[in-house]
KEZARO-356081 format. One record per residue (C-alpha): residue in one letter; y negated, x, z negated. Coordinates in steps of 0.1 Angstrom, whole numbers, padded with zeros to 4 digits, always signed. Layout:
<drenses>
AYXZ...
</drenses>
This chain:
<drenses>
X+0576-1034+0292X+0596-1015+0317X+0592-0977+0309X+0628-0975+0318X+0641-0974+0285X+0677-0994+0283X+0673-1011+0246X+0714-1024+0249X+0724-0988+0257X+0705-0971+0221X+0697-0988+0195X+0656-0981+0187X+0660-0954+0164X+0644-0964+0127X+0612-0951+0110X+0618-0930+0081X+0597-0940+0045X+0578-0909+0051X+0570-0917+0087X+0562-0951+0080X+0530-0938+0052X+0519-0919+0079X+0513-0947+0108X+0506-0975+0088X+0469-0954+0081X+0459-0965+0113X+0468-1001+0106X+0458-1002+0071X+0424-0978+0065X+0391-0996+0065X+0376-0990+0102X+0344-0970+0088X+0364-0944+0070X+0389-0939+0094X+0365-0934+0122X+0349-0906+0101X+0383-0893+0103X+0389-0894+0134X+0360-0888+0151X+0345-0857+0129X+0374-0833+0134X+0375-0847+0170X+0341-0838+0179X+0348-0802+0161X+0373-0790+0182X+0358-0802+0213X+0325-0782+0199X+0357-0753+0187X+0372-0754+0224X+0338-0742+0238X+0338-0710+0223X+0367-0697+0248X+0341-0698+0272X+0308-0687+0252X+0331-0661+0237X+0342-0643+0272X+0304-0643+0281X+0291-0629+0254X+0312-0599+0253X+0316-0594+0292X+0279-0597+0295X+0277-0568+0275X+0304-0543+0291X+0281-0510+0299X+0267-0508+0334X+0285-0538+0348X+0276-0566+0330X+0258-0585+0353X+0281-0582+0379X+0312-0593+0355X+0295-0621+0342X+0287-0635+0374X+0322-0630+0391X+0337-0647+0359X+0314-0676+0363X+0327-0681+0399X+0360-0688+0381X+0349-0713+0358X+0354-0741+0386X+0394-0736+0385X+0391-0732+0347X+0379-0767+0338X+0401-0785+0367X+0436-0768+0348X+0420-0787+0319X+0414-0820+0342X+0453-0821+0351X+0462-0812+0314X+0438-0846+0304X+0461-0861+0333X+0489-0857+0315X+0480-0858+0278X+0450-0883+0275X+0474-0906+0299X+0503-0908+0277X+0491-0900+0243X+0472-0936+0241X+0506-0951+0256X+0526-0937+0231X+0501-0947+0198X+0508-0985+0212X+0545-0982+0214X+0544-0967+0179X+0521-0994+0169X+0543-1019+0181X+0576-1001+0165X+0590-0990+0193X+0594-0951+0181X+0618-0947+0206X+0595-0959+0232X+0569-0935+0221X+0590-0903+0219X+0600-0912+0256X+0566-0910+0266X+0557-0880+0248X+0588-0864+0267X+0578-0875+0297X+0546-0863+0291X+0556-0828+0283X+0579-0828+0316X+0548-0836+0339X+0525-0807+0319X+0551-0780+0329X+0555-0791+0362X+0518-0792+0365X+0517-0760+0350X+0540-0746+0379X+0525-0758+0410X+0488-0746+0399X+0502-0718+0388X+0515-0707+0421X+0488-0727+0445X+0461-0715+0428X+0472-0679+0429X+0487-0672+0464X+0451-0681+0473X+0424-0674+0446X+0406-0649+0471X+0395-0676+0496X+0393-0700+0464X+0365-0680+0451X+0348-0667+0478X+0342-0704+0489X+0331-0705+0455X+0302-0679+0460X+0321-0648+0452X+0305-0620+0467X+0320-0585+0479X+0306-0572+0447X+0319-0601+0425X+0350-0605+0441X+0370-0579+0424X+0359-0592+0384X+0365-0633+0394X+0404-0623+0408X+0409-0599+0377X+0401-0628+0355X+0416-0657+0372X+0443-0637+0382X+0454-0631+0344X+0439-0663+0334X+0467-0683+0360X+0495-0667+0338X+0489-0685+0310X+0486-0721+0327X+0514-0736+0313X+0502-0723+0279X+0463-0743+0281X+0484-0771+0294X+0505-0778+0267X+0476-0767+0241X+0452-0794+0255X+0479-0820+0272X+0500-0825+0237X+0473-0819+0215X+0463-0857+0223X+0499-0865+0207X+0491-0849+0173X+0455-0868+0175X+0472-0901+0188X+0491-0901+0150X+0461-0901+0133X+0464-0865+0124X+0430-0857+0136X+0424-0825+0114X+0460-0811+0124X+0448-0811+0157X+0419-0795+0150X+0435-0764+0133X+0450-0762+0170X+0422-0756+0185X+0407-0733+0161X+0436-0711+0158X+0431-0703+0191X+0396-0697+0193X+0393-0677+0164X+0423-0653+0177X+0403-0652+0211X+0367-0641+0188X+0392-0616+0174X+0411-0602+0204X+0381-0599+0231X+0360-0571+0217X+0395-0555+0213X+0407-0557+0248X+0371-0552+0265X+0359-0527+0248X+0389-0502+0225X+0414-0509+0249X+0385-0507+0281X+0406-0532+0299X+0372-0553+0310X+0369-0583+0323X+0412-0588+0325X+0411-0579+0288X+0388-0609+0286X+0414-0632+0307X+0446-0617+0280X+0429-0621+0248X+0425-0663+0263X+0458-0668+0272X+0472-0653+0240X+0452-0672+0223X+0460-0699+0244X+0496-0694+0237X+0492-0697+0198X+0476-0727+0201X+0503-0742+0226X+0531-0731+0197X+0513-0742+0170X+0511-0779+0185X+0549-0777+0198X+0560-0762+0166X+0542-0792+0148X+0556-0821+0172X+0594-0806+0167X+0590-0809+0128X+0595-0836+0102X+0561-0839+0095X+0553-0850+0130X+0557-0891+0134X+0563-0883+0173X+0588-0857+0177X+0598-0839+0213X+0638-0846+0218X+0656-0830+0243X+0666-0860+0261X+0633-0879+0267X+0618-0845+0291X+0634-0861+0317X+0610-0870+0346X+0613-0911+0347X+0593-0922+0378X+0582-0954+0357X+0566-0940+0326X+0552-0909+0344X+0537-0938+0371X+0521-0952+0339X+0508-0919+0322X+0492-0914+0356X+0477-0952+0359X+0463-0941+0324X+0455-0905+0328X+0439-0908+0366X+0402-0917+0343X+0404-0886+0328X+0409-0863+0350X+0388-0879+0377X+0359-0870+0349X+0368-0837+0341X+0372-0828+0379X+0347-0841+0389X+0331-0814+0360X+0345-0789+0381X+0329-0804+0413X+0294-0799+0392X+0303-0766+0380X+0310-0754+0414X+0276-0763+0425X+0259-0737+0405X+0282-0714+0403X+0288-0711+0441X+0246-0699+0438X+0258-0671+0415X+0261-0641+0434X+0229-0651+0458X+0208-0662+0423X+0214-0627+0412X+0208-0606+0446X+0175-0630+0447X+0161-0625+0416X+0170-0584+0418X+0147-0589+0450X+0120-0608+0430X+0129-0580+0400X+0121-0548+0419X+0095-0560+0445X+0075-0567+0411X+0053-0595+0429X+0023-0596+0409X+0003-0637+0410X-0012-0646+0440X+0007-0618+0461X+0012-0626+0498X+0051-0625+0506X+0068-0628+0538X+0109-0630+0531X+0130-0626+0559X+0161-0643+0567X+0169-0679+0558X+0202-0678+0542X+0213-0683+0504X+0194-0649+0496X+0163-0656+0511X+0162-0691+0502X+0162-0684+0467X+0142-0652+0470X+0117-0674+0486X+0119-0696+0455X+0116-0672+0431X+0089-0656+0446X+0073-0686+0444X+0078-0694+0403X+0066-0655+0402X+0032-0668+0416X+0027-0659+0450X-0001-0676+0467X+0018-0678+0498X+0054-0673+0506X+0066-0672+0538X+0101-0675+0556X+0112-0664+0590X+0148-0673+0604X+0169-0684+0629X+0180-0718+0623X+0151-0748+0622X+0171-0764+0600X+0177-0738+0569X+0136-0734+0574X+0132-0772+0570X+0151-0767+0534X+0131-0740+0529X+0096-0762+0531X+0116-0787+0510X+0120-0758+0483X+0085-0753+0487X+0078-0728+0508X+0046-0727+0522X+0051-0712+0560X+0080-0709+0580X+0084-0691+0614X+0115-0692+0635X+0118-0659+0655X+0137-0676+0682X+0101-0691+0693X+0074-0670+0675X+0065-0631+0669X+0074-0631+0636X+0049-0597+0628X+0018-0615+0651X+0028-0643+0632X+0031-0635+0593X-0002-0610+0600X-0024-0645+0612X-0010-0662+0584X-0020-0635+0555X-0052-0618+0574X-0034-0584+0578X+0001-0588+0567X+0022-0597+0536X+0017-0570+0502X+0057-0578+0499X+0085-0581+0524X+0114-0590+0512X+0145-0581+0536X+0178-0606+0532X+0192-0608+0573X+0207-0572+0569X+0200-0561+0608X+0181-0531+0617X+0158-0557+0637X+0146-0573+0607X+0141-0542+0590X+0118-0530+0612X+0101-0561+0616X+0095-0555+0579X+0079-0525+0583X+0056-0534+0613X+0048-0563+0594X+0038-0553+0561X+0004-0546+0553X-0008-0509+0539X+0003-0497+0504X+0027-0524+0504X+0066-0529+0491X+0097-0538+0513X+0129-0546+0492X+0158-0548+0511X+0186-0569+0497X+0214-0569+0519X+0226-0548+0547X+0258-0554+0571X+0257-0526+0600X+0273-0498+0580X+0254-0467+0562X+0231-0458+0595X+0197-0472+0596X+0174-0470+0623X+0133-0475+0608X+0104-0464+0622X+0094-0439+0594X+0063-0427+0606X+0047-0460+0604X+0065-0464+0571X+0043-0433+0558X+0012-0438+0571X+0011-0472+0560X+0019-0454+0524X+0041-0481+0518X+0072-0485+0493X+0108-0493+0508X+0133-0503+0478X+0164-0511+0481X+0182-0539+0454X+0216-0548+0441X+0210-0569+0417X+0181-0568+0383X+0192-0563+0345X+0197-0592+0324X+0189-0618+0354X+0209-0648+0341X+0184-0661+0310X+0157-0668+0332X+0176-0676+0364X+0191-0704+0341X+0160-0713+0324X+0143-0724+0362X+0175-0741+0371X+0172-0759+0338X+0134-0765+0341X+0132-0778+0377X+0117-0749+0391X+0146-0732+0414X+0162-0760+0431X+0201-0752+0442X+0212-0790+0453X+0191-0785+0485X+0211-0753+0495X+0248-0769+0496X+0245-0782+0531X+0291-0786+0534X+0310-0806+0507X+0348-0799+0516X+0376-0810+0504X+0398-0778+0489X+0429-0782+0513X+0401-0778+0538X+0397-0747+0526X+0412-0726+0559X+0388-0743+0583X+0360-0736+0563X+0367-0699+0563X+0369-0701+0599X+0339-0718+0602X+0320-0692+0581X+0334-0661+0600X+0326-0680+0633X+0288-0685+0623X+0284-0714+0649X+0277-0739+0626X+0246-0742+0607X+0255-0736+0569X+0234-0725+0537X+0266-0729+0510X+0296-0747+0517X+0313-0763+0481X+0345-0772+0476X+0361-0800+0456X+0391-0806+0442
</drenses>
């Protein structure tokens, strides 16, 4: 078969009695029973793995006064997460199948090759994400949606979490192997070992030890790295059918060409998971600023609401003031394009300032101005265009500001128009129903992502942000 294994040179080393019980299963159980057996344990630690995840959110979410903000800068990481477990399916869901054939077909020898081989492209893996991925997490995540407030909690996390690479990429990658000899529930207990430390070890590190969101990022690479010995302990012992030998981790171009021909399926689905995942998560930050807008401008049904600027803030501030039930939301902006998404979001009236009076023009349309301005651009301009705008007794929330701590508003017509001005961060417990409108239809995100980029393009889209030439909403980056 050519995987570069000289059969006049070794002899094919002979299956023990013991060894032989164990893979003749496969090739002797009736099908129904040993799917059970398979498949059940299987599905388990697919439904065990998950808990890494739900775990770390649970407990960050509820770290005192920064909770939100945690929980949203650890979702921007989740992208980078899930593609160190595409290239660790690469590896392991290429060559474990490989290897169950050649030890189908006798050919131990064969198999054990393959599992080295295996094991040599994991750690190299391992390596190069390692150091890619962490000599540039910061513009990794920012493309990702990281904000200046997230920013800090997404690199403690990943920044930790990249340490333990080579430990989830032998967990996951050899795990297959284990699997692959039938031993279904062995490879299970791998899996939960690991998650059950983690339930263990987060409240520990988060909370006695007050290490936050990095104690989060320890207690899953631990954890991580008990699983990873567990299954190498187990594939060095007697008990294992496949065993690691020294002299099969030796990088041969031809097996690892056919691990990859194998394994390329895989990990096209898992990254393309992590193309998915970016999607939402590159909304994140802007999700929560909007809905702290939405939260603290308390827009009661059938409000009249003018929202200005037509970025990813506004845009979804717009939206939410929508699902609140506005009878009219309005959008003013720069760009005729962002504004044309906006109407496609729903939005009822759009006005770019370029060509109209935005406060002539958001009076005509509400018969006296909007009860609720909503404040996303971040210039003194807009600001005061809020204020001349607005109609009597009503609220101004300003979300974002970009000019430094001076701000220049016309008071006195702030105060004789008794009117509120309230400034937002973000709103408590905002990521239940933020997720339940994404999930129900009503707060559309797709629209938003006007750039798909590939991640070595990374640089230029950095550049092309700072320069603000181009017109952008959110720009994603894929793997």
């Amino acid at each position: 078969m050519g995987w570069g294994f000289d059969s006049k040179s070794r002899k094919e080393r002979q299956v023990t009695p013991v060894e032989e019980r164990g893979s003749n299963v496969l090739g002797t159980a009736p099908i129904g029973r040993l799917m059970l057996k398979l498949a059940v344990p299987a599905v388990a630690a697919q439904f065990i793995n998950m808990l890494y995840n739900i775990v770390d959110r649970i407990y960050i979410g509820h770290i005192p006064e920064v909770g939100d903000l945690a929980l949203t800068g650890v979702g921007v990481t989740f992208p980078i997460i899930t593609l160190v477990s595409a290239f660790a399916a690469f590896a392991g869901q290429g060559g474990a199948p490989l290897a169950a054939i050649q030890l189908g077909a006798g050919k131990k020898d064969q198999a054990e090759r393959i599992l080295g081989n295996s094991l040599a492209l994991l750690l190299m893996t391992a390596a190069v994400l390692t150091v890619g991925f962490s000599a540039f997490k910061e513009p990794i995540l920012r493309a990702f949606g990281a904000s200046d407030a997230t920013i800090g909690y997404a690199s403690s996390y990943i920044g930790i979490y990249l340490l333990g690479t080579v430990f989830v990429q032998l967990a996951l990658g050899l795990n297959t192997f284990i699997s692959a000899q039938g031993k279904a529930m062995t490879a299970m207990l791998s899996v939960l070992i690991g998650a059950v430390l983690n339930i263990v070890l987060d409240p520990i590190f988060i909370f006695v030890f007050q290490w936050g969101v990095r104690g989060a990022a320890l207690a899953t690479i631990l954890s991580q790295a008990v699983s990873a010995c567990w299954v190498l302990a187990f594939l060095c012992c007697p008990h294992s059918i496949l065993r690691i030998r020294r002299a099969y981790v030796r990088p041969d171009p031809r097996v690892m060409g056919k691990i990859a021909g194998l394994g390329v399926a895989p990990f096209i689905m898992q990254s393309t998971e992590s193309l998915v995942t970016a999607s939402y998560v590159a909304e994140g930050d802007d999700l929560l600023y909007g809905y702290g807008a939405g939260y603290f401008a308390a827009i009661p049904a059938g409000a009249q609401v003018l929202v200005i600027g037509d970025g990813p803030i506004g845009q979804l501030a717009a939206q939410l003031a929508n699902i609140a039930g506005a009878s009219r939301v309005i959008m003013a902006g720069s760009w005729d394009e962002k504004l044309a998404i906006a109407r496609e979001c729903g939005i009822h009236e759009t006005i770019n300032y370029h060509n109209e009076d935005v406060i002539q023009r958001a009076r005509e349309l509400t018969e006296g101005g909007p009860e609720i301005v909503i404040e996303t651009s971040g210039s003194n301009v807009a600001l005061n265009m809020a204020v001349q705008a607005l109609k009597p007794t009503g609220r101004i929330v300003a979300v974002s500001w970009y000019n430094g701590a001076n701000v220049d508003v016309a008071m006195n017509t702030l105060i004789v128009k008794d009117a509120a001005l309230i400034g937002s961060l973000a709103s408590p417990n905002s990521f239940t129903p933020v997720l339940r409108y994404m999930v129900e239809g009503k707060l559309k995100v797709k629209p938003l992502i006007t750039h798909i980029k590939r991640l070595e393009d990374f640089q230029n889209v950095i550049e092309m942000i700072r320069a603000k030439k181009e017109m952008r909403i959110k720009v994603l980056l894929k793997p």
